[in-house]
Structure formats: C-alpha cells, structure tokens
C-alpha positions in Angstrom: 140.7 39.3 88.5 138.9 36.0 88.3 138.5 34.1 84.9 135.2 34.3 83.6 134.7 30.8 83.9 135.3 30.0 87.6 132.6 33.0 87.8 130.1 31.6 86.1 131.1 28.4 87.8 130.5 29.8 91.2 127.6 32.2 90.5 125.6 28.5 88.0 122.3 27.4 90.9 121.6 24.1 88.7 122.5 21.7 91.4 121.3 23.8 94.1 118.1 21.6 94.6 119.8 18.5 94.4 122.5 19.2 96.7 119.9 20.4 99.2 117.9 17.2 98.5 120.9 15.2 99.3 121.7 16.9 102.7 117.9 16.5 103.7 116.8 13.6 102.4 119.0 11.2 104.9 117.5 12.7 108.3 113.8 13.1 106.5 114.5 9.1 106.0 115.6 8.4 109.4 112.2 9.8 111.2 110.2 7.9 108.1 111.8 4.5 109.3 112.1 5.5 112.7 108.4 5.8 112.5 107.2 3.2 111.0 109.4 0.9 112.8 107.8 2.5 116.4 104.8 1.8 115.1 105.5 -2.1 114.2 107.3 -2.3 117.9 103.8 -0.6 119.6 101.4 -2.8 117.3 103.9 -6.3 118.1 103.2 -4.7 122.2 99.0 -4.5 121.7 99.5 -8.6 119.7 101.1 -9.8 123.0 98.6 -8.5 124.8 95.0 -9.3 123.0 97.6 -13.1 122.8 98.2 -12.8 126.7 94.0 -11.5 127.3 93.3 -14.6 124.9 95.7 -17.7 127.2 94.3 -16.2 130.3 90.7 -16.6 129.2 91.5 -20.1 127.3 92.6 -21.0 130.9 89.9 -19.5 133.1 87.1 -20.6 131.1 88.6 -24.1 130.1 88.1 -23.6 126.1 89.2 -26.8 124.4 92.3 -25.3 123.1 93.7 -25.2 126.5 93.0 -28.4 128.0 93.4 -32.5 127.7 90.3 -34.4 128.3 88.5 -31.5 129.9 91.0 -30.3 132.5 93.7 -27.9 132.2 96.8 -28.8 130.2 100.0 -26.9 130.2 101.4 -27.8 126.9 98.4 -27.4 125.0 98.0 -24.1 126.5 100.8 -22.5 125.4 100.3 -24.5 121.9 96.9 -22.5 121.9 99.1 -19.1 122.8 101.5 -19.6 120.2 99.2 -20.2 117.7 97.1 -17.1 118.2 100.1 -15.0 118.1 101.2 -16.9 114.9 98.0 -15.5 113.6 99.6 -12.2 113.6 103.4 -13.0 112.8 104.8 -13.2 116.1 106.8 -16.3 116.7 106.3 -17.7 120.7 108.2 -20.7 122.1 107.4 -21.9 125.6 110.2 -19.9 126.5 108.2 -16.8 126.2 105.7 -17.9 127.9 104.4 -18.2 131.4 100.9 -19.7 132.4 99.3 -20.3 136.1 96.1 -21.2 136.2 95.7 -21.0 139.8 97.2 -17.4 141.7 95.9 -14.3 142.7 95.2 -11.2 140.6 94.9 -8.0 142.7 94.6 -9.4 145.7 92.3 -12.1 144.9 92.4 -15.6 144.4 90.9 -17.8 141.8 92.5 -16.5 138.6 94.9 -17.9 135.8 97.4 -15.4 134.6 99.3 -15.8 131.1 102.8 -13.8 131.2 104.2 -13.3 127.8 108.0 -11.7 127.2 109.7 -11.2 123.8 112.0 -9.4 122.3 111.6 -7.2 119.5 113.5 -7.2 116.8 113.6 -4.3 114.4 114.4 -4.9 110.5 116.8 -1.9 110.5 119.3 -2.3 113.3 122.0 -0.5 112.0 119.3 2.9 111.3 117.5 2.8 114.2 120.2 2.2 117.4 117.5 2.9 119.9 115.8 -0.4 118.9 118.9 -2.4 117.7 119.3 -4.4 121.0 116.0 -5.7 120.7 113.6 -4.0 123.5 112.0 -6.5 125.3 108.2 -6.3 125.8 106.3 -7.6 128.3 102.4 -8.8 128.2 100.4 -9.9 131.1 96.7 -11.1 131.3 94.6 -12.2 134.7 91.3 -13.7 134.5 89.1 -15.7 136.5 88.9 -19.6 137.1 85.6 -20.7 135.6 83.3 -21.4 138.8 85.7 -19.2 141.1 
C-alpha cells in the first residue's frame, strides 16, 4: 500500500507546465539565435558586396575617393572601401582587400575588380558551432574602366 502522501505526490500536475517549459525552451532558443545570427551572417554577405559593387565603380569611374590628383590611387582606394563598409559596422583592413583596376571580367578587358574576403564572426560561438570558426565570406565586384 502506498502512503497517501507519495500518492498525492505523484498524482499533484502543478509543475507540469514548467517542467515542460524547461525541456523546450533550450532547443526553441537555439533556432531563435541560430536564426537571427544566419541572418546577421547573410546581411554582413549582401554589405561586402554593395562595399565590393561600390570599390569597383570608385575605380572604374575615377570618383575622387579613389584617386590622388586625378589618377588612380591604391591606398586611397581601399581607404574609400573601408570606409563604406564602416558605414555599416564591418571592419576592413587592406588585408581584406584586393583591388585591380586594370584585368578582365568575363572575358573582356578594360575593367577594375575589387575582391573583398572576411571572416565572420558570430557573437555566440559556444551556441551556434556551425558558425564558431568564423565562415569566411567572399565578395567580388567587376566594372568598367571609365573610357574603356
């Protein structure tokens, strides 16, 4: 015979719902994070981008951002680069950045390209293992030497 109070013990549902909230409330968490932090690594990919479209067209076109006493200018192009991505929180060195403002783009000639690599780094590496290395994303832009 059980004692009435281990019954009544066993049979009490008052912490039903917070024992189930506990169980489910880690994994609904996980996909939460996990989302939102896809989401900053996808919008950080579409920055270097629109950053990379931007270099390229500095360089093509010869904006003043990208050149020294009218001409092209290496440094000041990829000052101009890491200033419109510092617009939008992303941190570029020259490291990250590659700039040539005199190759081919699909088979034609005439074009400066802007090649842009970093690596992202997500704000919940311990959470999230599939970004905790740091992905590295990749931007390129082409576009065509002014007069070309």
């Amino acid at each position: 015979m059980v004692p009435t109070s281990l019954k009544r013990f066993i049979q009490d549902r008052s912490g039903a719902n917070a024992v189930e909230f506990a169980l489910l409330s880690v994994p609904l968490l996980l996909v939460l994070f996990g989302t939102v932090e896809f989401g900053r690594m996808f919008w950080t990919q579409h920055v270097l981008q629109d950053t990379a479209t931007a270099g390229a067209r500095c360089v093509g076109v010869l904006q003043s951002g990208c050149t020294q006493n009218g001409a092209y200018n290496a440094a000041s192009t990829v000052t101009f680069i890491s200033s419109v991505a510092a617009g939008d929180g992303i941190t570029l060195t020259g490291t990250n950045i590659s700039v040539n403002n005199n190759t081919t783009c699909s088979g034609l000639s005439g074009f400066s390209t802007v090649q842009i690599s970093y690596t992202f780094a997500t704000v919940l590496p311990s959470f999230l293992t599939s970004l905790a290395n740091g992905p590295l994303l990749k931007a390129t832009a082409c576009f065509p030497n002014q007069g070309a």
